[in-house]
N, C-alpha and C positions, 0 to 999 in steps of 0.2 A: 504494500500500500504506500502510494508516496501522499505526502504531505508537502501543503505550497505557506509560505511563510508570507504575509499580507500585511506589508507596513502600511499603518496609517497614517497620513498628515495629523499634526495638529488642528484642531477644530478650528479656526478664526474668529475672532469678534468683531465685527464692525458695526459700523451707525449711520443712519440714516435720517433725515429729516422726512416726518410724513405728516397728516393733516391733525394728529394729535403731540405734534414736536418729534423732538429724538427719540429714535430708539435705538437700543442696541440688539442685535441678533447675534444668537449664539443656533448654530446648525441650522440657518435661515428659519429661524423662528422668531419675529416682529416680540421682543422686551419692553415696553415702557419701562422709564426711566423712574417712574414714581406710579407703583402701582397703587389698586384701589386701597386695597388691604395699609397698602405704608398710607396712603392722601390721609383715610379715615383713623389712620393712629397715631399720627402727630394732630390731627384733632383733637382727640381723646384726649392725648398728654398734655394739649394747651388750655385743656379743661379743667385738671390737676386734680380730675375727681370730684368736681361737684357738678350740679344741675344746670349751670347759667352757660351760657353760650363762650364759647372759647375767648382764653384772652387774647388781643392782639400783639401786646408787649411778650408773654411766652411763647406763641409763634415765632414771632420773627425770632426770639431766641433758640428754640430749637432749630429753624430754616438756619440760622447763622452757622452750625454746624454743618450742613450740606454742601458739598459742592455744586458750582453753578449752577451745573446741568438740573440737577435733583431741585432746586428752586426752581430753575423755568418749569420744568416737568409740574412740582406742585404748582406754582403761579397757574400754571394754565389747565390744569383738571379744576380746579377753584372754581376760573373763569368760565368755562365750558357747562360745570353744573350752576352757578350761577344763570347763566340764559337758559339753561334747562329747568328751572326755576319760574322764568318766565313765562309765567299765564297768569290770564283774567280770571278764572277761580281764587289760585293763592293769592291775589290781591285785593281780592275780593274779602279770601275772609282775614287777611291783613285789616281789612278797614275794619272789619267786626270786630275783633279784638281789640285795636286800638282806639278805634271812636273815629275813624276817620284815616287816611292814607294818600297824602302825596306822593308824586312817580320817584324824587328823589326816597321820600321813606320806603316807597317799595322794594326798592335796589337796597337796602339796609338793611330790611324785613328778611330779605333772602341770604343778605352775607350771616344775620343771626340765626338762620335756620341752619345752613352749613354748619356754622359754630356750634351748634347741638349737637353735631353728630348724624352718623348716619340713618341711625333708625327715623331720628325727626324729620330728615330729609327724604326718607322714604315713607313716610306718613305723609308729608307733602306732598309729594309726588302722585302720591295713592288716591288720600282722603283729608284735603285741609280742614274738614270741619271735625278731624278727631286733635287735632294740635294743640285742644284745650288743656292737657293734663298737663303740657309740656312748656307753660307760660308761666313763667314765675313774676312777673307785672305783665302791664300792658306797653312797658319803654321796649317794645320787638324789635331793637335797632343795634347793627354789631356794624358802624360802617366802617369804622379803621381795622376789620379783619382781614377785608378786599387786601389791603393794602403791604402787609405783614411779608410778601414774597416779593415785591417790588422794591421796599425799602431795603429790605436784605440787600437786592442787588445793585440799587443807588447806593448805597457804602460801597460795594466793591466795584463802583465806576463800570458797571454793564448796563452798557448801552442798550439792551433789548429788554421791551416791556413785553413780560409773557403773557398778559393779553391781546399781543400781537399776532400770537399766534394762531387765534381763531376765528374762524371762517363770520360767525355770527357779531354780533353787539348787542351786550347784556340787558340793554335800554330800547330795544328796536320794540315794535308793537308787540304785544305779546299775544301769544297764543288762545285761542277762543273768542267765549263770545263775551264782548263788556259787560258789566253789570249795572242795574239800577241801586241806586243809592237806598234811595225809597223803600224797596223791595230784597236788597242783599241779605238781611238777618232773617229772613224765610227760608232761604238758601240753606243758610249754617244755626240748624237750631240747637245743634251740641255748643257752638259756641255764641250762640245769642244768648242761651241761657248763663253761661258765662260771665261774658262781658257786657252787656244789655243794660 
């Protein structure tokens, strides 16, 4: 019986730019640079364990440890579920809970729901009128959370905002159908009962 001896190359890694940033591939398999699992657990740690929406000053401390890359990467999943965020339901029952909701509070409304974490993000996502458990006031506003991966990389003099990276804008019309002001708290009667 003969036997054939089959040197292998070494694997390669390389990186590429694609419509959600770098990635790296190892055995042409597409890596994000900052997967869901890390995004949602330097949430968690800028949370430090309690209830209220992530701080912004322990973010950017944690990001301050990352290399560039791994900041743009988070900068831009951020940004990405931010407009993903965007619809006329969640702003809708933003106004419920608050008493009211300007377009600048709504973009603030959604960096505080991030800052919760992921389950609240996906209770948004789902069913905004179950996010009454998850409101510890009615100030629903995290806007220097936005910001925590950008500042990072204004100290180290990088020029690229990693909201550049994506295709969308967090502030463009959102998704759905408007709501009547009049008529919103019929909409959300988990959180009319609530905040009302």
């Amino acid at each position: 019986m003969d036997f054939e001896l089959v040197l292998h190359r070494p694997i390669e890694t390389t990186a590429f730019i694609g419509s959600w940033g770098r990635f790296d591939t190892l055995a042409g398999v597409p890596v994000p640079i900052i997967t869901e699992e890390r995004f949602w657990g330097l949430i968690d740690q800028a949370r430090a364990g309690t209830s209220a929406s992530a701080s912004p000053q322990r973010l950017q401390k944690l990001l301050s440890l990352l290399g560039d890359d791994e900041v743009l990467g988070f900068g831009h999943m951020f940004y990405e579920k931010l407009c993903d965020l965007n619809q006329w339901r969640l702003w809708a029952a933003g106004h419920v809970i608050a008493g009211g909701m300007s377009d600048d509070s709504f973009h603030y409304f959604r960096s505080w729901i991030l800052g919760k974490g992921r389950h609240v993000f996906e209770v948004a996502m789902k069913d905004p009128d179950e996010l009454g458990p998850f409101v510890d006031d009615n100030d629903v506003d995290n806007e220097l959370l936005e910001y925590s991966a950008v500042n990072v990389l204004q100290q180290r003099a990088v020029e690229e905002d990693p909201r550049d990276r994506s295709d969308r804008r967090a502030d463009d019309q959102p998704a759905g159908e408007p709501f009547e002001e009049d008529t919103v708290a019929t909409k959300f009667p988990k959180l009319a009962a609530l905040f009302r």
